[in-house]
C-alpha positions, 0 to 999 in steps of 0.5 A: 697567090698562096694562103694557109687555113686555120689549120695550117694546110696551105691552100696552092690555088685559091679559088678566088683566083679561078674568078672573072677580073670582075668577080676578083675585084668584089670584096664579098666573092673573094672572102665567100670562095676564101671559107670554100678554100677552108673547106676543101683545102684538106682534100685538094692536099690529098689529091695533089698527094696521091702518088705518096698515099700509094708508095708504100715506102711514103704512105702515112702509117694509118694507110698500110692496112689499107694498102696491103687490101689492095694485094690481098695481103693481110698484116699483123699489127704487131709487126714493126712499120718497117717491116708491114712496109717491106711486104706491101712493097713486095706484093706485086713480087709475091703475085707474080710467083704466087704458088711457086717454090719461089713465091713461098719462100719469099713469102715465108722470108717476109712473114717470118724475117728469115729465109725458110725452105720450101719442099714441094717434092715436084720437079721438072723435066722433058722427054721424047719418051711417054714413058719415063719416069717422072721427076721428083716425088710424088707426095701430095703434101708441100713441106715448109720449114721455117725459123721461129726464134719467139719474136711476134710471129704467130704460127696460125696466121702464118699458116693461113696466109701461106694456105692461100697460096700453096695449090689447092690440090696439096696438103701443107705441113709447117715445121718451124726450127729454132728455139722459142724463148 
């Protein structure tokens, strides 16, 4: 037993059907629970729809931002669906290398939508001898370097994104390459 509303939202279990044999068979019961069905047809689609209000790939579009909260993931409304989209997708990526050379440049690649380089002046090493040198440079400062080619980036949201994830110990300094148009 299947209807449709008024508004065309198909209603897959009538509560008229959930009645006693009994209550079935009274005109007045079935038409009463018929306006309930009415009513709560929008929220029952909702909830048999759930895993799509999550995917990201599915979600309707007025749910991105939304979604994107969840992550901590702030998007720009100028950015083309596809592209808010693809962040959202990539959020638990994002927080599984947050504050990393790696976590940086993916997330400098889907801010901008191009690959950028990451200089940190860190490295990594192992030694017997408490007294080697340490690896890398030692500069309080990660340097990020990343395309600006004009399009609907906007370099002080860029900044304050990555600001929050860079380690809170190290200054951050941004140097965009290409040219404006």
């Amino acid at each position: 037993m299947s209807a449709a509303t008024k508004d065309g939202v198909g209603v897959r279990h009538p509560i008229a059907s959930f009645l006693p044999a009994m209550l079935q068979a009274d005109e007045f019961c079935v038409r009463f629970t018929q306006g309930l069905d009415e009513v709560l047809a929008p929220a029952v689609a909702t909830i048999d729809n759930l895993d799509a209000y999550v995917d990201p790939w599915l979600s309707p579009a007025g749910f991105l931002d939304w979604l994107a909260s969840w992550f901590g993931i702030e998007l720009d409304a100028t950015w083309s669906e596809e592209r808010r989209r693809s962040l959202i997708a990539n959020a638990l990526e994002l927080g599984r290398w947050r504050g990393t050379v790696i976590g940086l440049a993916l997330l400098v690649e889907l801010y901008t939508g191009a690959p950028g380089e990451v200089d940190d002046g860190g490295g990594v090493a192992s030694s017997d001898d408490p007294d080697a040198l340490l690896p890398g440079q030692r500069r309080g400062t990660v340097i990020i370097r990343y395309a600006d080619e004009g399009d609907d980036l906007q370099p002080a949201r860029l900044a304050r994104v990555i600001r929050d994830v860079v380690p809170a110990h190290l200054a951050l300094q941004l140097e965009p390459f290409g040219a404006r148009t």
